[in-house]
VOKEVEX-720863 format. One line per field, with one value per residue (C-alpha): residue in one letter; residue number from 1; x, y, z. Coordinates in Angstrom, 1 decimal, always signed. Last residue first. Example, Ala and Ser with C-alpha at 12.3 -4.5 7.8 and 13.67 -1.06 7.14 Angstrom:
2
residu: c(S | A)
num: c(2 | 1)
xx: c(+13.7 | +12.3)
yy: c(-1.1 | -4.5)
zz: c(+7.1 | +7.8)
//
This chain:
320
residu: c(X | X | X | X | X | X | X | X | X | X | X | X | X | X | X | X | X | X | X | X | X | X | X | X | X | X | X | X | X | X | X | X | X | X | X | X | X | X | X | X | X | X | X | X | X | X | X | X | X | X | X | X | X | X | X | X | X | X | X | X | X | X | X | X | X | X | X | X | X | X | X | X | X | X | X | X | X | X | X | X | X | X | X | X | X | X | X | X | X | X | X | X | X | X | X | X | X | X | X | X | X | X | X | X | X | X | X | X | X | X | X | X | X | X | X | X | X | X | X | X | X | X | X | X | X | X | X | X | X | X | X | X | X | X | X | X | X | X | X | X | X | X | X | X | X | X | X | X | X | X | X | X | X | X | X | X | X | X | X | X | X | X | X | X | X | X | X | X | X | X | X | X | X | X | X | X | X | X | X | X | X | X | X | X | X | X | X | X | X | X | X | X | X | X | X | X | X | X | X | X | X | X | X | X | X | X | X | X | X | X | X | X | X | X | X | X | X | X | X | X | X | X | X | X | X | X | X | X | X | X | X | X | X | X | X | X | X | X | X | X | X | X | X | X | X | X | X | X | X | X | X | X | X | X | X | X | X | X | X | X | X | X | X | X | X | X | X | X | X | X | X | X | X | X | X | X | X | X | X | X | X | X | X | X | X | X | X | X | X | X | X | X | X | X | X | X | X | X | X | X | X | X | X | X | X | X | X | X | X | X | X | X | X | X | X | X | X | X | X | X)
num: c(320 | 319 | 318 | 317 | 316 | 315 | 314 | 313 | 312 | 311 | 310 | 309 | 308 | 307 | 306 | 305 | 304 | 303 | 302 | 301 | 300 | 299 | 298 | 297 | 296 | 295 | 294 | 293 | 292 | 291 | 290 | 289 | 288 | 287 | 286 | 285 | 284 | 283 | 282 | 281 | 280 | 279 | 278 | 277 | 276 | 275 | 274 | 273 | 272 | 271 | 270 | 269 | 268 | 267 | 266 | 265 | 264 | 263 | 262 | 261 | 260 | 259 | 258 | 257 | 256 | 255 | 254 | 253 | 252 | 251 | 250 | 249 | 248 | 247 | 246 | 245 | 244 | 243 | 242 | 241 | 240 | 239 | 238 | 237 | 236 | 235 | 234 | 233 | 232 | 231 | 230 | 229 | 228 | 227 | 226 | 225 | 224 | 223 | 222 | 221 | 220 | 219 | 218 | 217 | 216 | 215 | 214 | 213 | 212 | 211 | 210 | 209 | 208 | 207 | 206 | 205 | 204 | 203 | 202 | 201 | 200 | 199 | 198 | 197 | 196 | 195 | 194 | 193 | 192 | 191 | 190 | 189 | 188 | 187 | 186 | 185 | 184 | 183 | 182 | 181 | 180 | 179 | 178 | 177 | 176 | 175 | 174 | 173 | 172 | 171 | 170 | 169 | 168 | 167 | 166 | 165 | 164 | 163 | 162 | 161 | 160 | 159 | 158 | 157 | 156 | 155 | 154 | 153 | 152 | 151 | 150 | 149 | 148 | 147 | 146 | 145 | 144 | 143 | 142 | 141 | 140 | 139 | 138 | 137 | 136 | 135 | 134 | 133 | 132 | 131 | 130 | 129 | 128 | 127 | 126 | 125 | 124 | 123 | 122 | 121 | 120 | 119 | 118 | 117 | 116 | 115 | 114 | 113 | 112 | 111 | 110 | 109 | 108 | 107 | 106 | 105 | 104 | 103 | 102 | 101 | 100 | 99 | 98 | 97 | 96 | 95 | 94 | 93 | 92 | 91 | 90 | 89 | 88 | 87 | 86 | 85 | 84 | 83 | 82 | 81 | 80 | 79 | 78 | 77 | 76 | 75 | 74 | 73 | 72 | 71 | 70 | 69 | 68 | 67 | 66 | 65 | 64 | 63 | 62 | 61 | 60 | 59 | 58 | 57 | 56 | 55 | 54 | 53 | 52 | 51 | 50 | 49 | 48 | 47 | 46 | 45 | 44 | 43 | 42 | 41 | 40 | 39 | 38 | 37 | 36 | 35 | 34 | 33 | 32 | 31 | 30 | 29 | 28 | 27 | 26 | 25 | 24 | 23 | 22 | 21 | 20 | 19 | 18 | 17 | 16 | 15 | 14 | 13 | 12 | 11 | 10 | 9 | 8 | 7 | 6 | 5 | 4 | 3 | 2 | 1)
xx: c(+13.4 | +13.8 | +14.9 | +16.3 | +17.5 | +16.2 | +17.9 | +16.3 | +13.8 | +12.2 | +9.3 | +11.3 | +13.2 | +10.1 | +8.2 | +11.4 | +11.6 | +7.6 | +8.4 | +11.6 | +10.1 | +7.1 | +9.2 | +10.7 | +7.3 | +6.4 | +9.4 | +9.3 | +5.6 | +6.7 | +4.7 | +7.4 | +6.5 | +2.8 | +1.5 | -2.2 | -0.9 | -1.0 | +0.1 | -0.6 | -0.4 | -4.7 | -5.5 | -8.7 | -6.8 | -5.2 | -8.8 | -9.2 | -12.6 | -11.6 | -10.7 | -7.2 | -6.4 | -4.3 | -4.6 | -1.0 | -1.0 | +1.6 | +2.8 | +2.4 | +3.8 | +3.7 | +3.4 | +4.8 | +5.2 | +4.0 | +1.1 | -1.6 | -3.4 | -0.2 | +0.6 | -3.0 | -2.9 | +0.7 | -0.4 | -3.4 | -1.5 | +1.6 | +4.2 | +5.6 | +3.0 | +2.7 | +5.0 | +8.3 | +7.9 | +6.9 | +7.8 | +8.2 | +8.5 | +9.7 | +9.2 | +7.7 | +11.3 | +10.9 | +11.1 | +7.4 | +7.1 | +9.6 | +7.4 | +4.1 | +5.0 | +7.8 | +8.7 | +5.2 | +6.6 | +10.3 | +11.0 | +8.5 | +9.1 | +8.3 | +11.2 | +12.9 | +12.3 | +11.5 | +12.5 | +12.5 | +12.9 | +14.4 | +16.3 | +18.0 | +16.0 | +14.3 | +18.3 | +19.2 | +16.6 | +17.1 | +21.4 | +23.2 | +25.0 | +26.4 | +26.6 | +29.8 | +29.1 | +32.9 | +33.3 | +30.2 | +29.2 | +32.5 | +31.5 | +28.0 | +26.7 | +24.4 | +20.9 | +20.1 | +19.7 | +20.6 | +21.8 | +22.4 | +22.9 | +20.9 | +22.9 | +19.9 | +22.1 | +23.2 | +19.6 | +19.1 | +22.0 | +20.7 | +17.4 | +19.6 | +21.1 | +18.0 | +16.5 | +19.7 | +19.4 | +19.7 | +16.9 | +15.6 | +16.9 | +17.5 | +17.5 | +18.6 | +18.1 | +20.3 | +17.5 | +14.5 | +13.0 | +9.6 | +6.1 | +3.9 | +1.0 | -0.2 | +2.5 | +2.8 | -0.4 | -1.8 | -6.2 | -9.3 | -7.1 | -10.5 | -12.0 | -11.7 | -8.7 | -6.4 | -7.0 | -6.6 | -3.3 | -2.2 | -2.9 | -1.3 | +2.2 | +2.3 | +6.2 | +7.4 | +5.3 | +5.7 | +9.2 | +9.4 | +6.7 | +8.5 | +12.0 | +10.2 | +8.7 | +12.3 | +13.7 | +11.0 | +11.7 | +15.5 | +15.4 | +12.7 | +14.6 | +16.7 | +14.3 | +11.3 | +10.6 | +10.9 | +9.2 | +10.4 | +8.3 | +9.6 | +6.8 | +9.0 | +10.1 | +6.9 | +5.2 | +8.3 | +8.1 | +3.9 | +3.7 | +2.1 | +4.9 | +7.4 | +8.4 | +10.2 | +7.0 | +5.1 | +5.9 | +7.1 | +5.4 | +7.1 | +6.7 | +3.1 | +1.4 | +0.2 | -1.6 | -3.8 | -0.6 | +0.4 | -3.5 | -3.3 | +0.2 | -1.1 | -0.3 | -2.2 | -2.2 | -2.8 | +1.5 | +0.7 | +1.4 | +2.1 | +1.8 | +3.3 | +2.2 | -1.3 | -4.0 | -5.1 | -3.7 | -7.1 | -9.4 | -7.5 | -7.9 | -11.2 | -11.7 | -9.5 | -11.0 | -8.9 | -8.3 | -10.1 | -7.9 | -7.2 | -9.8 | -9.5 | -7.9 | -5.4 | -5.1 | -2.1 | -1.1 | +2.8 | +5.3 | +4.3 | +1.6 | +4.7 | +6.4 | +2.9 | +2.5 | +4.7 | +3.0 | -0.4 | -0.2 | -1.7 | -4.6 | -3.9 | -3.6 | -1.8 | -2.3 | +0.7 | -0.2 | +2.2 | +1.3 | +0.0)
yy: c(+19.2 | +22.0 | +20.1 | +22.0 | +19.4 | +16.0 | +12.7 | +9.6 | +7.2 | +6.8 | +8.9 | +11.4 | +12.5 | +12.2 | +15.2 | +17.1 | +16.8 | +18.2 | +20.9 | +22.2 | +22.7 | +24.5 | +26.9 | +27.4 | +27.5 | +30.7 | +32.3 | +32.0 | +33.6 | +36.1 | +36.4 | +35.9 | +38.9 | +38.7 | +38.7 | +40.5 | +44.3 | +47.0 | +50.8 | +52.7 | +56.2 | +56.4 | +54.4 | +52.4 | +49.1 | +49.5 | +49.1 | +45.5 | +46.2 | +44.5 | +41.2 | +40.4 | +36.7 | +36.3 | +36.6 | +38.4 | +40.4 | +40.4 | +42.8 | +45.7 | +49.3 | +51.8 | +55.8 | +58.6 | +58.0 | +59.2 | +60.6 | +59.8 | +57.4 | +55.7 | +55.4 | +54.1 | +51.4 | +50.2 | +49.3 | +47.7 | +45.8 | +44.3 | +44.0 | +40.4 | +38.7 | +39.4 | +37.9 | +39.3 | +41.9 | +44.6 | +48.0 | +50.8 | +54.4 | +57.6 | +60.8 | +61.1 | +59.5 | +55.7 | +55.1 | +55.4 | +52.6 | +49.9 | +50.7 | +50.5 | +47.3 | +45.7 | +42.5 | +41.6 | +37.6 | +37.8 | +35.5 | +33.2 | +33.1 | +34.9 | +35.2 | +38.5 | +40.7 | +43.7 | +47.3 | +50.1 | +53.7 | +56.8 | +54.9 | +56.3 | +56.0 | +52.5 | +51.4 | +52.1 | +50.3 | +47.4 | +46.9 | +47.8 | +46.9 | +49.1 | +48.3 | +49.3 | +47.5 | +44.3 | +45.4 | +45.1 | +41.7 | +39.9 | +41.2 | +39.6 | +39.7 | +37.4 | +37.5 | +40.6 | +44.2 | +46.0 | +49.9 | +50.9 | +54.1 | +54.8 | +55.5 | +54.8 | +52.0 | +50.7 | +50.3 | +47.6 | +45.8 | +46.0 | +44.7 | +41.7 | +41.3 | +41.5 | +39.1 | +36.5 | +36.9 | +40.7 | +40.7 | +44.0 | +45.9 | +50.0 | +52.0 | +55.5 | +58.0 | +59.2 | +58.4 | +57.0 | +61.1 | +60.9 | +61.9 | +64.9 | +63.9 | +68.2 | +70.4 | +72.9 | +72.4 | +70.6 | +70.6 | +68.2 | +65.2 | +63.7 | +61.3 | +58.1 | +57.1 | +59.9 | +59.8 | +56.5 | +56.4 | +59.1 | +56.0 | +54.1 | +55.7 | +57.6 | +58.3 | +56.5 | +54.0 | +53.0 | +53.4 | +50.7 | +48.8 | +48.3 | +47.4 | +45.1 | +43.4 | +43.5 | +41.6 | +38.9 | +38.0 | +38.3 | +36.1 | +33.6 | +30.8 | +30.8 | +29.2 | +26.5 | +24.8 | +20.9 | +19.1 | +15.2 | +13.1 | +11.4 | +11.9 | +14.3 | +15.8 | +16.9 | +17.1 | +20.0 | +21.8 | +22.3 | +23.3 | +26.7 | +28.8 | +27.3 | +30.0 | +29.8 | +28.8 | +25.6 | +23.6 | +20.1 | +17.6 | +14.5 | +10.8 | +10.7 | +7.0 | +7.0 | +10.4 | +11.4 | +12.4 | +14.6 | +16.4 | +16.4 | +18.2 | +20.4 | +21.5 | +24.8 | +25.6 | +29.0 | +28.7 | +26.5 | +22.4 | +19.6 | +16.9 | +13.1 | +9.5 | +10.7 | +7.8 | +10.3 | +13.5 | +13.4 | +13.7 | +15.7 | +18.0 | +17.9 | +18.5 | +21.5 | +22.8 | +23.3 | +27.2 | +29.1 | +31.0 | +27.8 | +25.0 | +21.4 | +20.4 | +18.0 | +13.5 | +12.2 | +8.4 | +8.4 | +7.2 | +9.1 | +11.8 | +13.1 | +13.9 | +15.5 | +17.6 | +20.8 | +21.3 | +20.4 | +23.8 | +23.7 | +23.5 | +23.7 | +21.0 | +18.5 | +15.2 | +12.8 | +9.0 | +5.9 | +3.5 | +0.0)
zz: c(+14.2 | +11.7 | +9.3 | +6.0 | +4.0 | +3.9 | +5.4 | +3.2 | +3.8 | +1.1 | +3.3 | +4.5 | +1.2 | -0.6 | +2.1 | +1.6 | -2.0 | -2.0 | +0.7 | -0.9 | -4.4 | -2.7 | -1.7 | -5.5 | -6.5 | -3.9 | -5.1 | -8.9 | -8.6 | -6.5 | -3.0 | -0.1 | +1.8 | +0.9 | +4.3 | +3.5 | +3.2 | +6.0 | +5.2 | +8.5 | +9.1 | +7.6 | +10.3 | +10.4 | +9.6 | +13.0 | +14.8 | +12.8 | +11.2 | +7.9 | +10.0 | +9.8 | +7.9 | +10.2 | +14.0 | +15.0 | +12.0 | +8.9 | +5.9 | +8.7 | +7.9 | +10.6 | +10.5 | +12.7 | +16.2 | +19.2 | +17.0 | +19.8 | +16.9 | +16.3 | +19.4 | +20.5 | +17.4 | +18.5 | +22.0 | +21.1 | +18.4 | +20.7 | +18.1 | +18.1 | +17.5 | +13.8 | +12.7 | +10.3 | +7.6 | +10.5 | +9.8 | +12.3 | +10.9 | +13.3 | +13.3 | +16.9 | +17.7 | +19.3 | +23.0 | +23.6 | +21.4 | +23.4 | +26.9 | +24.8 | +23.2 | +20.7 | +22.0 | +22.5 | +21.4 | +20.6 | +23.8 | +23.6 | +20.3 | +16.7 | +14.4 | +14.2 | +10.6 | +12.3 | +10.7 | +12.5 | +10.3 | +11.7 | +14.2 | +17.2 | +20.2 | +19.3 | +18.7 | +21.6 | +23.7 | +21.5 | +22.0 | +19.5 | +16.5 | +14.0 | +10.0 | +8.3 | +5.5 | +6.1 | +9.4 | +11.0 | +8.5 | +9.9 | +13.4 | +13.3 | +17.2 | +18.3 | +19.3 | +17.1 | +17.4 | +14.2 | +13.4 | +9.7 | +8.4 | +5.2 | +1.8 | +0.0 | -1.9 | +1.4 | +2.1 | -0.3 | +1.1 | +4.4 | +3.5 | +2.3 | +5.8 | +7.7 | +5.4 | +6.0 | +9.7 | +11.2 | +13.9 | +14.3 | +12.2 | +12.6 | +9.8 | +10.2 | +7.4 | +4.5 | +1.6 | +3.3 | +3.8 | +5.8 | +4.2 | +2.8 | +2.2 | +0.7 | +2.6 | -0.4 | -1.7 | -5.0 | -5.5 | -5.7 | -4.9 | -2.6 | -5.5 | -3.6 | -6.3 | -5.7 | -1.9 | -1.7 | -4.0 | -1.3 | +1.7 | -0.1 | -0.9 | +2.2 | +2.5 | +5.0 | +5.0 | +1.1 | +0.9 | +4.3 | +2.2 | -0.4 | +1.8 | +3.4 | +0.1 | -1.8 | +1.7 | +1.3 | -2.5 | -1.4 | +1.2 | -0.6 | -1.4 | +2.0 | +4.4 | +3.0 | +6.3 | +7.5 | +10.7 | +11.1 | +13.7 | +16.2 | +18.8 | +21.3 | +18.5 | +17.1 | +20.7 | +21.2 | +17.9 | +18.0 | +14.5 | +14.1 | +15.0 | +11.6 | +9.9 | +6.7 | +5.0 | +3.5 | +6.5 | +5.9 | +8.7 | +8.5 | +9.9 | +10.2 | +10.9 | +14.2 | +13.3 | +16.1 | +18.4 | +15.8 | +15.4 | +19.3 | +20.0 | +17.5 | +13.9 | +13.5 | +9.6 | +8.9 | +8.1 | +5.3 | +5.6 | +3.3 | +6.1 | +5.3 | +6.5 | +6.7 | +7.9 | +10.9 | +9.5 | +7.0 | +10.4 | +12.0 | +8.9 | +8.2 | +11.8 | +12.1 | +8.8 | +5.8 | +5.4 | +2.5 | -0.5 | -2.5 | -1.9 | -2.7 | +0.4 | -0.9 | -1.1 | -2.6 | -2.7 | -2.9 | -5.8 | -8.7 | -7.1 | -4.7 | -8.6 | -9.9 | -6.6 | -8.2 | -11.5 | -10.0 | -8.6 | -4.7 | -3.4 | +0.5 | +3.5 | +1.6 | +2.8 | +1.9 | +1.8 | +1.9 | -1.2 | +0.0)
//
């Protein structure tokens, strides 16, 4: 009997062919709407492999249902909705798509720092809604990128290729980051502080930490009342780790300038999300990795992963 892979998401026939050769498939027919929890306990109970998405929650309860699974490959970089610890504890193998999509991710954060700092939606709204009825001096006017400070938060290989696009701005770089990168210091010129500092200094924050317990509400009111009036935060990482209430009443008060979200900490956002009300913040649907090469290169990794495990090879990019 032919070992099974469940794939939680339609995805381009294109790239489940090869699994279809060797392995029974079975996929949530539906594109844009998440599998049901008991749709998919139900499918992870004969499942030998998970395809996963990030919307995916991949409990201690779904593994322990699933006597059969031996990998869980994660269609993402991060990996927060797989419980880590019941995965190892159970023996089974979790895998992530990191690398292909550094530069698709770093072109997005860099977008939508341009785009936050100097109003680029919310002056497309008022062009399209009918309200550019006249120019004047001061009309949406925004934040200089070119010569300001850009601090990082979390300088990993997204952090370092948001860098390079910065160098070109001729921005100053600050980054916070578990460990310190002295061959990167020396080699750009790039600064590392500690996070206080760099809240005070930076003209523009960028985060692009993971989330974890310890990156989780990282940035709260405490972190946001040390930021300049001026300032632009940018989140191109999780959601989590910016405390929302506390962003939306800064941003309302004016204690800082303008914010740019590509992700939320509940995902999809509702429409009446209270930072979606804002006109200082530019908020897209978590398309950092959304090229069409990238998201096919991703899904590359998952479907050797998911053959590698189940012939029983070692595959790349394990996360446990």
């Amino acid at each position: 009997m032919k070992q099974i892979v469940y794939i939680t998401r339609k995805l381009p026939e294109e790239v489940v062919a090869p699994l279809r050769e060797k392995f029974t498939v079975r996929m949530w027919e539906e594109e844009e709407i998440v599998v049901p929890e008991e749709i998919l306990k139900e499918e992870a109970k004969s499942a030998h492999a998970l395809w996963t998405t990030i919307t995916d929650q991949i409990t201690r309860e779904v593994m322990e249902g699933a006597p059969n699974l031996k990998v869980v490959s994660n269609f993402a970089v991060g990996f927060n909705n797989i419980d880590i610890q019941a995965a190892k504890e159970l023996g089974i193998t979790v895998t992530n798509t990191p690398n292909v999509l550094t530069e698709t991710t770093a072109d997005l954060a860099f977008a939508l720092l341009l785009a936050s700092g100097r109003r680029i939606t919310e002056a497309e709204a008022m062009l399209r809604g009918g309200k550019w009825t006249s120019w004047s001096p001061m009309q949406l006017t925004g934040m200089d990128v070119f010569g300001a400070t850009l601090g990082i938060i979390g300088m990993g290989r997204i952090g370092e290729a948001v860098a390079k696009r910065a160098r070109g701005f001729e921005m100053n770089i600050l980054y916070y980051n578990r460990t310190r990168k002295m061959d990167t210091e020396e080699m750009y010129g790039y600064e590392y502080v500690d996070l206080d500092n760099l809240l005070k200094r930076a003209d523009f924050v960028l985060i692009l930490a993971p989330l974890t317990e310890k990156t989780k509400n990282l940035i709260a009111k405490r972190e946001l009342s040390l930021m300049k009036k001026t300032a632009v935060l940018v989140n191109a990482s999780r959601g989590g780790i910016v405390n929302e209430q506390d962003l939306y009443e800064a941003l309302k008060a004016g204690e800082i300038w303008s914010a740019g979200l590509d992700v939320f900490e509940t995902e999809p956002v509702s429409v009446n999300h209270p930072l979606l009300t804002l006109p200082n913040v530019t908020a897209l649907p978590h398309i950092g990795s959304a090229s069409i090469q990238t998201r096919l290169a991703m899904m590359k990794l998952n479907e050797r992963a998911i053959g590698d495990v189940l012939e029983g090879r070692v595959p790349n990019h394990i996360v446990v």
